[in-house]
C-alpha positions as CSV (number, residue, x, y, z in Angstrom):
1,X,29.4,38.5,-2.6
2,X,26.6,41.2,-2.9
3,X,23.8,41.8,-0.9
4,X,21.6,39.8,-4.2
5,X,23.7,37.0,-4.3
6,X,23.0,36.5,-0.8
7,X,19.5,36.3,-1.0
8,X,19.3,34.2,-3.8
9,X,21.5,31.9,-1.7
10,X,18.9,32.2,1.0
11,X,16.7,31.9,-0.9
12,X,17.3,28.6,-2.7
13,X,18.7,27.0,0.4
14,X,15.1,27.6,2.4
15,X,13.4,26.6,-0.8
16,X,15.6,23.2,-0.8
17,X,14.9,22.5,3.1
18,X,11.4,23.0,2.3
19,X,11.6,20.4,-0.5
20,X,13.6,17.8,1.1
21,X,10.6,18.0,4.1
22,X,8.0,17.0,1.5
23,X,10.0,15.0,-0.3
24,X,10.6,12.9,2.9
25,X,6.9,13.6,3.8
26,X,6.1,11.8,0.5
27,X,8.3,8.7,1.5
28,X,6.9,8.0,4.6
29,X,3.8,7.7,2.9
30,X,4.6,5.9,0.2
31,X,5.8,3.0,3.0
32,X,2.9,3.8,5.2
33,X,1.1,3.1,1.3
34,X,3.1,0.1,0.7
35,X,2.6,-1.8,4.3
36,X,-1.0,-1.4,3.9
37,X,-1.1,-2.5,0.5
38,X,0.7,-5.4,1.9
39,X,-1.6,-5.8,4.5
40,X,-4.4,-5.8,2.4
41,X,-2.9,-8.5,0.0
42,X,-2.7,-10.5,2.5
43,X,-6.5,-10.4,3.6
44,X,-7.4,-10.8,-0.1
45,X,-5.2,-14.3,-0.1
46,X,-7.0,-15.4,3.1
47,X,-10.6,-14.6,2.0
48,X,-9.7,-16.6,-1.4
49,X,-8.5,-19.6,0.4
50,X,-11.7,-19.3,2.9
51,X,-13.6,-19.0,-0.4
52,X,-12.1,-22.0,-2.1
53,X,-12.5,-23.8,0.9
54,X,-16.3,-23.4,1.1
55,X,-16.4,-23.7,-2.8
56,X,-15.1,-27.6,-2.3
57,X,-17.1,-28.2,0.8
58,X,-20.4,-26.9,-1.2
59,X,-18.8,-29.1,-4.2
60,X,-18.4,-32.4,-1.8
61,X,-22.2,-31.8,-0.4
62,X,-23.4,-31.8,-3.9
63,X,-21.6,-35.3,-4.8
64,X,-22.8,-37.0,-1.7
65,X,-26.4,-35.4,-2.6
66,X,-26.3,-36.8,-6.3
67,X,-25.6,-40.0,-5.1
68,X,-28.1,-40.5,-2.3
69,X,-30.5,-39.2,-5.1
């Protein structure tokens, strides 16, 4: 093997290591991404079932108004 085809092996077997190090970079934070995009679903669900919650309270206090009136 020459002294050329050495150093092109070198060379693409550095570049690779460096790739596979971003690419698993990339993956952690796509699942750091995905957990708090999880997270944050979540808190969306509860804040609509608080919401609907005070919507039919503010709905029953209307009724009971509208017949007292």
């Amino acid at each position: 093997m020459s002294d050329v085809v050495a150093a092109l092996l070198l060379a693409l077997a550095t570049e690779n290591a460096e790739l596979r190090e971003q690419l698993a970079s990339a993956q952690d934070m796509l699942v750091e991404t995905a957990i708090d995009a999880g997270n944050m679903h979540a808190l969306v669900e509860a804040m609509r079932t608080e919401r609907d919650a005070w919507q039919e309270e503010a709905e029953m206090l209307r009724a009971q108004s509208a017949r007292r009136a």
